[in-house]
C-alpha positions as CSV (number, residue, x, y, z in Angstrom):
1,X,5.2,-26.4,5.0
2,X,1.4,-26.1,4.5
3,X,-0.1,-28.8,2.0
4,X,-3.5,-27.9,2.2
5,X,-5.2,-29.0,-0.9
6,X,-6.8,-25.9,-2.8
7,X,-10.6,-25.9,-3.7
8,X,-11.2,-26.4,-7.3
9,X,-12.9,-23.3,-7.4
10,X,-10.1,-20.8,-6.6
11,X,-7.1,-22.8,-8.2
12,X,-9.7,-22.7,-11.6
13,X,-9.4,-18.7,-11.3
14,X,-5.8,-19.3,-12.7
15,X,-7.1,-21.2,-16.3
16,X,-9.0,-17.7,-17.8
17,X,-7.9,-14.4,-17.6
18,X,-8.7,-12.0,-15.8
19,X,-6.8,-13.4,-13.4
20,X,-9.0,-12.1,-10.3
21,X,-7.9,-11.7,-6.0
22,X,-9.6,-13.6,-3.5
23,X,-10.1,-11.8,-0.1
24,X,-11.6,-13.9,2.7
25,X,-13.8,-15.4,0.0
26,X,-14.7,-13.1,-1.7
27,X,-14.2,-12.7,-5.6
28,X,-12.5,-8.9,-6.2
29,X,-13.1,-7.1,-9.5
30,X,-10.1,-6.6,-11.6
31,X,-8.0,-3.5,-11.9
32,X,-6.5,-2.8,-15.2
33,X,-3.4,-1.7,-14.9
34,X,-1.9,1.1,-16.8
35,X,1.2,0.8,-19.1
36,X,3.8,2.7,-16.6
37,X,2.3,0.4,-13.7
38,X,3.8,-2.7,-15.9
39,X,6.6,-1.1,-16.3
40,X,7.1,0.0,-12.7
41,X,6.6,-3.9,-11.9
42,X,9.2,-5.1,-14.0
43,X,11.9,-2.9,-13.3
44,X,11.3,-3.6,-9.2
45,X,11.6,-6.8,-10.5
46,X,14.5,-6.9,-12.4
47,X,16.5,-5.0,-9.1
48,X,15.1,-7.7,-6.6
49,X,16.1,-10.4,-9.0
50,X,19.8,-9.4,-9.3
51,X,19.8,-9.1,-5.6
52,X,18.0,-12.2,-5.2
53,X,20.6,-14.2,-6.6
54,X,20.4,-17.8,-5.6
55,X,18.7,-17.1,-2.4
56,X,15.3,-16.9,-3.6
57,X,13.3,-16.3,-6.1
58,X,11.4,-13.1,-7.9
59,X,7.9,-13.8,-9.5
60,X,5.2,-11.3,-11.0
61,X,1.7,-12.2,-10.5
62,X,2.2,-15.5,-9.2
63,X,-0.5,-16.1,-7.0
64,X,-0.2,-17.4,-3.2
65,X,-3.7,-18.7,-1.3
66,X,-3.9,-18.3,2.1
67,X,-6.6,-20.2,4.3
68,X,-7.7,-18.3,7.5
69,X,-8.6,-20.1,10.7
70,X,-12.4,-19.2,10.1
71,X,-12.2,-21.2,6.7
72,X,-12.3,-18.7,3.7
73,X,-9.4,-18.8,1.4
74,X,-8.2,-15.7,0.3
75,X,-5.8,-15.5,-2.6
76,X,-3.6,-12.7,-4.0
77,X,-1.4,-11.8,-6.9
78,X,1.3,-8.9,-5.9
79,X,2.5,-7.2,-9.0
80,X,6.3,-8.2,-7.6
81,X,7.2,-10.9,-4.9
82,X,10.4,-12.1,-3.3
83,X,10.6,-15.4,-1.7
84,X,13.2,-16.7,-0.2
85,X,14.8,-20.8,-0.9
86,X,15.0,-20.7,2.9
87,X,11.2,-20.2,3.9
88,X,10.2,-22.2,0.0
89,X,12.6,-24.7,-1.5
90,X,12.4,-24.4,-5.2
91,X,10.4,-27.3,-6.8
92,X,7.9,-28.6,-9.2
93,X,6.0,-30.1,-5.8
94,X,2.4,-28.2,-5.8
95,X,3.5,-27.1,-2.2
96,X,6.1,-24.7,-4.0
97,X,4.3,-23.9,-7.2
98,X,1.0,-22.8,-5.3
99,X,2.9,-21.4,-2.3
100,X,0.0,-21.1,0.9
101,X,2.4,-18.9,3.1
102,X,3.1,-15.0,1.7
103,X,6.2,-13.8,0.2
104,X,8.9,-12.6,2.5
105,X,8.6,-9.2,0.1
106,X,5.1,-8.3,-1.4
107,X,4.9,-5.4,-4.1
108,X,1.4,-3.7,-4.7
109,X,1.7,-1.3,-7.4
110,X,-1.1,1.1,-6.8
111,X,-3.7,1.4,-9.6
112,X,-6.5,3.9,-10.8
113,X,-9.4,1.6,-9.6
114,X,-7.9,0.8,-6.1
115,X,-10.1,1.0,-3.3
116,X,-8.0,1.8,0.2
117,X,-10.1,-0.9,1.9
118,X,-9.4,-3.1,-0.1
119,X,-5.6,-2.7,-0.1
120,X,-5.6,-2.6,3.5
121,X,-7.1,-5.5,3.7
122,X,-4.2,-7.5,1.3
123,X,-1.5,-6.1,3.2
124,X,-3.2,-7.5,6.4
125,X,-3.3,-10.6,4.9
126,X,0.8,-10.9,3.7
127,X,1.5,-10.1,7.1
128,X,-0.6,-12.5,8.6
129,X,0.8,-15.3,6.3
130,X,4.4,-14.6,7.3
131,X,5.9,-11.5,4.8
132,X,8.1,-9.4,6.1
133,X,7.3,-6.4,4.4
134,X,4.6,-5.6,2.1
135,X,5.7,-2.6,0.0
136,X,2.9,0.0,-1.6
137,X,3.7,2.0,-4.6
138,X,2.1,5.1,-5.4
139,X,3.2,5.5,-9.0
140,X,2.1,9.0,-9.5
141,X,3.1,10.3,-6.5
142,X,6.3,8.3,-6.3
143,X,5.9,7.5,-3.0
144,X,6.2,3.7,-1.3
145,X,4.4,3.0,1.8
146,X,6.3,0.0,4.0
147,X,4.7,-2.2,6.1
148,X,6.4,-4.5,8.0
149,X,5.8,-7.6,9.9
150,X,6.5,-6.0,13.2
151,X,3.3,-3.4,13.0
152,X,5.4,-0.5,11.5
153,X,4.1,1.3,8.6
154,X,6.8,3.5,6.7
155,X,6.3,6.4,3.8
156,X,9.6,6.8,2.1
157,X,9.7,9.1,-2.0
158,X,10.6,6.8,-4.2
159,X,13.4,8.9,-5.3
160,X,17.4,8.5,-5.1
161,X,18.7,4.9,-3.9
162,X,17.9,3.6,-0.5
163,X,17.9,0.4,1.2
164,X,15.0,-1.8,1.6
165,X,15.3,-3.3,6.0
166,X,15.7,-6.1,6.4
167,X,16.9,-7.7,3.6
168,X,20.6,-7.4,3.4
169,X,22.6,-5.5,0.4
170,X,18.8,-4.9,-1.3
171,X,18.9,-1.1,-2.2
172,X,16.4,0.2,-5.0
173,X,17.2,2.6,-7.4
174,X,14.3,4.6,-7.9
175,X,15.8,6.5,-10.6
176,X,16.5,3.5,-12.5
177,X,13.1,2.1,-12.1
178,X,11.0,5.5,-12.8
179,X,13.4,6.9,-15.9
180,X,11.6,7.2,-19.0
181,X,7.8,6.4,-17.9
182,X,5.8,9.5,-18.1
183,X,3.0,10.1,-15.0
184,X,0.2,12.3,-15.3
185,X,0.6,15.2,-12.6
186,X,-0.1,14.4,-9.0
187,X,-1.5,17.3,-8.4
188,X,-4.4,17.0,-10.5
């Protein structure tokens, strides 16, 4: 495991709101969210959790830092993240609590404000910092863009039930997680 102590600088971003991304450096303006994007994030959540079971663990905004071999830090805050006990022993130790390797499962909930650059860019980074998929939800659209760690990139409707490859037994309900939370129309 990494124990690379974390500049004072970034590991302040997490005493004020808004808590704020780091990419390679670089402070990123906050994107409000939207009610229905909260509630998108929580019902993911709750799905991964009950799979999760005691294998690992299911966090919302908890942030990761990453150091690149050039020196910058970048540091992100998926809406949703899996992380398994195998890759990160749960523990009080700093090494656990400020994790410096990506989630095994990263969930972006897409908002408003997005810029595609920027999003490409924090998927490249999960990747590169060992997840094994970073998953992209389009909430108005209701449709999830896959990326996985071996360089494929999947678009899937986040409709029905299907199962999220490669972790075993995980299937999302995306009935379950979209019922009651009203969209504006995607074709406006």
């Amino acid at each position: 495991m990494v124990s690379t102590p974390i500049p004072r600088w970034l590991a302040k971003l997490d005493e004020e709101k808004p808590y704020l991304d780091v990419l390679d450096g670089e402070t990123q303006p906050d994107v409000s969210p939207y009610r229905p994007h909260g509630r998108l994030a929580v019902r993911i959540g709750a799905q991964l959790d009950e799979w999760a079971g005691e294998h690992g663990s299911v966090g919302a905004e908890v942030r990761f830092y990453f150091l690149r071999p050039d020196g910058k830090w970048s540091s992100l805050l998926p809406d949703v993240d899996y992380m398994s006990y195998a890759r990160l022993p749960s523990s009080m130790d700093d090494e656990s609590q400020r994790p410096r390797i990506a989630p095994d499962l990263a969930v972006e909930i897409m908002s408003p404000g997005d810029r595609p650059g920027r999003l490409r860019r924090k998927v490249e980074i999960y990747l590169e910092f060992g997840a094994r998929v970073v998953m992209v939800v389009h909430p108005i659209k209701r449709r999830v863009v896959l990326h996985r760690a071996n360089g494929t990139v999947e678009e899937r409707d986040a409709r029905g039930a299907w199962a999220l490859e490669p972790f075993d037994g995980l299937v999302l309900d995306w009935e379950k997680i979209y019922r009651g939370i009203t969209l504006p129309d995607a074709s406006r």
